[in-house]
C-alpha angles and dihedrals in degrees: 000000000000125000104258086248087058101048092044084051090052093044093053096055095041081077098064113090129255084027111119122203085258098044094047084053092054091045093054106042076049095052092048089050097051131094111284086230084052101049086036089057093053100052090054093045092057088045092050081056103040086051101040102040118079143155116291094256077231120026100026096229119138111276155171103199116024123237088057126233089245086052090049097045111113095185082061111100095257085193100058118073119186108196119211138179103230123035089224084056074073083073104058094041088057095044088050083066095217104089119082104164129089128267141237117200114202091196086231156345136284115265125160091183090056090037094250103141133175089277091047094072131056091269103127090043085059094043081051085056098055086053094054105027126060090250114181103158136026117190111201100214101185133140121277091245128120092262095044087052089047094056101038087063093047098054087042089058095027094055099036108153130165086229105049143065127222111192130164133222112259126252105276098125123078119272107269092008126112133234080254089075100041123105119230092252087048088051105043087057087053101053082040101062100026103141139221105276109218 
């Protein structure tokens, strides 16, 4: 039987993703164990991030400084946006080394049965940028499920426009899974072969 800190320690980090019920226990008979500087480092280390890192004022992706440095790049493609779910799906996209526009994350897809509807997500920010950016080209990069079917089809049709094209990654990730999961070889070929959305 474990002391009640303990199990409130193991409980807490049970919640972050990816953190099983054995490996939160692990983590935190490690954490209890360790050196009170070394526990104390890492808890501020976690609040300076939590503090200092917020959304791109633009793009939504993670950021120090906003706007943030993919937003300010002038060797990026200004005129290719790739649109993603999740502003951490930014991250697999970059490490996969075949992508060289900017991003646009929605915070989300749309979901009736969750409540997530159209004005939920960043929709109308990204329909402001086409009005301001010399925006040619957007690439919808969502999951293969149902919502992010859902709301694939509904961009296309939402931000139709004679100048620009909409086009979506190909399938290269597995069917219901998200860009968080893909490996860099899966996701170039899927940015490779994305496709013209009618």
């Amino acid at each position: 039987m474990l002391p009640e800190p303990v199990t409130a320690l193991t409980a807490a980090l049970g919640k972050l993703p990816g953190i099983g019920p054995r490996s939160a226990e692990r983590i935190a008979l490690h954490l209890v164990q360790s050196e009170t500087a070394q526990v104390q480092h890492l808890a501020d280390t976690i609040l300076v991030a939590r503090d200092r890192i917020r959304f791109c004022e633009i793009c939504g992706a993670l950021t120090e400084p906003s706007p943030c440095s993919t937003c300010t790049d002038t060797r990026r493609d200004a005129g290719t946006v790739c649109v993603v779910e999740k502003a951490v799906d930014i991250l697999s996209i970059e490490r996969s080394g075949s992508y060289r526009g900017k991003f646009h994350v929605l915070g989300g897809k749309i979901s009736p049965l969750d409540g997530v509807e159209p004005d939920d997500l960043r929709i109308a920010q990204l329909e402001q940028r086409l009005t301001t950016e010399p925006i040619r080209e957007i690439i919808i990069a969502l999951g293969t499920d149902v919502e992010g079917d859902a709301t694939s089809n509904y961009l296309a049709k939402r931000l139709a426009r004679p100048s620009l094209r909409i086009s979506r990654i190909g399938f290269g990730l597995p069917a219901g899974s998200g860009l968080e999961f893909a490996d860099d070889l899966t996701l170039n070929r899927a940015l490779e072969g994305r496709r013209e959305m009618k």
